[in-house]
C-alpha positions as CSV (number, residue, x, y, z in Angstrom):
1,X,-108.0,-33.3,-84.8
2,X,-111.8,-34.5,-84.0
3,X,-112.2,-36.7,-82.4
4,X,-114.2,-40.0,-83.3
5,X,-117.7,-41.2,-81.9
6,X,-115.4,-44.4,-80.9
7,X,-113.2,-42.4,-78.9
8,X,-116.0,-41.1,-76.5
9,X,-117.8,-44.4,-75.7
10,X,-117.7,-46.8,-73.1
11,X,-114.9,-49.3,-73.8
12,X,-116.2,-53.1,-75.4
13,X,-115.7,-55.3,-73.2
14,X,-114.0,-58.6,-75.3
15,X,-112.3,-61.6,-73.9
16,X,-109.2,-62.5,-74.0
17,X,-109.8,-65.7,-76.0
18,X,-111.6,-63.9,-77.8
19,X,-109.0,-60.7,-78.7
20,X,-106.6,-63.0,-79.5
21,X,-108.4,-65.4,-82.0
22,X,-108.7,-61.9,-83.4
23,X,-105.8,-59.9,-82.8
24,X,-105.6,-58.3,-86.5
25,X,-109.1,-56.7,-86.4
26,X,-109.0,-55.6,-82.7
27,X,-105.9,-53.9,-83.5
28,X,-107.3,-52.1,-86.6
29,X,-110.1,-51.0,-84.3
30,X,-107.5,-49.8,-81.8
31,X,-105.8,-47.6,-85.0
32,X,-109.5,-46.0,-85.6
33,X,-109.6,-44.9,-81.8
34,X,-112.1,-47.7,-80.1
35,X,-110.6,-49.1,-76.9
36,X,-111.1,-52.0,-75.3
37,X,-111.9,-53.8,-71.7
38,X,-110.0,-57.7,-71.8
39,X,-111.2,-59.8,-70.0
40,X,-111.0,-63.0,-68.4
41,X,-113.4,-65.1,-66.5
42,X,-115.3,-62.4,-66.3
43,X,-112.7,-60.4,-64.4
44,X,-111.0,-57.2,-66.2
45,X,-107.4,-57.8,-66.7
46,X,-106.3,-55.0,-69.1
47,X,-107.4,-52.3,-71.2
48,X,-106.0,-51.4,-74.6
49,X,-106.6,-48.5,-77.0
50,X,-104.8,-45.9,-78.8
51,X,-101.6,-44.5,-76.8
52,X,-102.3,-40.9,-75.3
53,X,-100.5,-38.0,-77.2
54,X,-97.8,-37.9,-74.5
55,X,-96.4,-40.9,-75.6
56,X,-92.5,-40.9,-77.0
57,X,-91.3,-42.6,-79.9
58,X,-87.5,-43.8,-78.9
59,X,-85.4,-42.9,-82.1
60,X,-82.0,-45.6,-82.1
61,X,-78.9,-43.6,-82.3
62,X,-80.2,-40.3,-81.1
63,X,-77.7,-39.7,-78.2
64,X,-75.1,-41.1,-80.4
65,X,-71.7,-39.3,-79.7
66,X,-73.5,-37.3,-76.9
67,X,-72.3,-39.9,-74.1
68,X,-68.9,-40.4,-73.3
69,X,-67.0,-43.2,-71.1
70,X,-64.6,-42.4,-69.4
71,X,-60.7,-43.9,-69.9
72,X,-60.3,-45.2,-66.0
73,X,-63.7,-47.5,-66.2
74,X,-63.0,-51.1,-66.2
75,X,-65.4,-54.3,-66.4
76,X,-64.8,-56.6,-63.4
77,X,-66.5,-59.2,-65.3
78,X,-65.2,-60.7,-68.6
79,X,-67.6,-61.3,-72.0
80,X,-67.4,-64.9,-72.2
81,X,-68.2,-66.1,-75.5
C-alpha cells in the first residue's frame, strides 16, 4: 500500500482545546494517515495518528471453550448483590 504525502510529514502541532472542539475532523485526518502533536500550554502532551500495522484487533469469544477451571477452585469472597 503507498503510502500518503501526509504520512511522511512532520506532525501538526494542534491544541488540545483546539482537537477537541474538533474531534470529528481530526479524527478523519487521523483515518487518511496525518498525525498529530497535542498540545497544551505550549508543552507536548500526546501524539495521535494512525495505529502501526502491529497492532491487534481483540476478537470477543475467541478463546471460548479453550480455557478450563478447574473443579477444586473456590472464591473466598462472595458476589454481593
Amino acid at each position: 500500500m503507498p503510502q500518503s504525502r501526509q504520512q511522511t510529514s512532520t506532525p501538526r502541532r494542534v491544541g488540545v482545546r483546539e482537537f477537541r472542539g474538533n474531534l470529528t475532523s481530526f479524527l478523519k485526518q487521523v483515518e487518511d494517515g496525518q498525525r498529530f502533536v497535542l498540545t497544551s500550554h505550549h508543552k507536548v502532551v500526546a501524539e495521535i495518528g494512525p495505529p502501526s500495522s502491529d497492532v491487534v484487533i481483540r476478537k470477543p469469544g475467541a478463546l471460548r471453550g479453550k480455557i478450563k477451571v478447574a473443579d477444586d477452585v473456590t472464591c473466598s469472597d462472595p458476589v454481593v448483590s
